[in-house]
C-alpha positions in Angstrom: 1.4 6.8 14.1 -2.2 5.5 14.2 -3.1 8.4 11.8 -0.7 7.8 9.1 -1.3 3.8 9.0 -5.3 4.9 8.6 -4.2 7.1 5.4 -1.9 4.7 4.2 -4.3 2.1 4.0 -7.3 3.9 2.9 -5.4 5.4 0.3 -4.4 2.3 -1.3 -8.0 0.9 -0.9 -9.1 4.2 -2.4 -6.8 3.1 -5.3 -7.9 -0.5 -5.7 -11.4 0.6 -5.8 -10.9 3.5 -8.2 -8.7 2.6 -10.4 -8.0 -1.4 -10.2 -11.7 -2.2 -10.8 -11.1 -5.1 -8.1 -13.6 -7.7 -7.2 -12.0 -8.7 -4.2 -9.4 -6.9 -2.1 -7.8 -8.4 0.7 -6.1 -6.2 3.7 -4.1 -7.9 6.6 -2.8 -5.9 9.8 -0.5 -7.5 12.3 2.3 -6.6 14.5 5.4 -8.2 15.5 6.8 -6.9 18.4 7.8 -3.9 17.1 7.1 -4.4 13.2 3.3 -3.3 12.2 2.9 -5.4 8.9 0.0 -4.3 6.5 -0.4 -6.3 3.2 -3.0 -5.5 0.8 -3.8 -7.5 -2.4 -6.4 -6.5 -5.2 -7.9 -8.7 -8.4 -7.7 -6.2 -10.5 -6.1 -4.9 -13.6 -2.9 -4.2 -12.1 -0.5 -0.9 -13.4 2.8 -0.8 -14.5 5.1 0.3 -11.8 7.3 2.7 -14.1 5.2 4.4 -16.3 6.1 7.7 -16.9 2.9 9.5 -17.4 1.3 8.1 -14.1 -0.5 11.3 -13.0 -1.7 12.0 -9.1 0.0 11.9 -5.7 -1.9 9.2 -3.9 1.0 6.1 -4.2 4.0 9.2 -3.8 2.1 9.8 -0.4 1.9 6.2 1.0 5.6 6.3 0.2 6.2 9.6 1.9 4.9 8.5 5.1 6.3 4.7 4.9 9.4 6.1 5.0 8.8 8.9 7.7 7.9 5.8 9.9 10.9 4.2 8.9 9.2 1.7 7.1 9.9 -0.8 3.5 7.4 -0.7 0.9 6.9 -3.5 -1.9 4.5 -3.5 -5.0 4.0 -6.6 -6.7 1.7 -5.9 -9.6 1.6 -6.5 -13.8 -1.1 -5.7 -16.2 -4.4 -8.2 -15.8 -2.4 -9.7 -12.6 -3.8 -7.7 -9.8 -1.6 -6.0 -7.2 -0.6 -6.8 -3.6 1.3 -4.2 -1.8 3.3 -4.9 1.2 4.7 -2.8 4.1 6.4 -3.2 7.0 6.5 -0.2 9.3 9.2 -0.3 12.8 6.9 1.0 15.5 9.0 2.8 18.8 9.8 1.3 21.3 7.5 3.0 24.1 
């Protein structure tokens, strides 16, 4: 579980970095009993969500493992608005 909230958030830095060209990004971690919250927010150039040409793998992943930890996953983003991206992952009950 560790593992897969390291690559979900160092992909999505990777992305804000490479292809936002952000001045500032913001990352929050927390947990809520059993609810691991990760929030990330960007000042960059933002994307548009639905584009049908978006090439790579990299958000497809983060989804792919959001929802193997039986998480939601929000993307708030518009072009010149910046991005924040919001996940909330149920951690098991050990």
């Amino acid at each position: 579980i560790q593992l897969h909230i390291y690559r979900i958030v160092q992909e999505l830095l990777t992305n804000a970095l490479r292809h936002a060209a952000a001045n500032e990004i913001l990352v929050q971690c927390s947990q809520n009993a059993e609810v691991f919250f990760i929030t990330i927010e960007d000042d960059g150039k933002g994307f548009e969500i639905n584009r049908p040409d978006r090439k790579g793998i990299g958000l497809a992943s983060v989804q792919n493992r959001v929802e193997f930890l039986r998480g939601t996953f929000d993307i708030t983003t518009a072009r010149g608005q910046g991005t924040t991206i919001n996940i909330e992952l149920n951690m098991p009950n050990e």
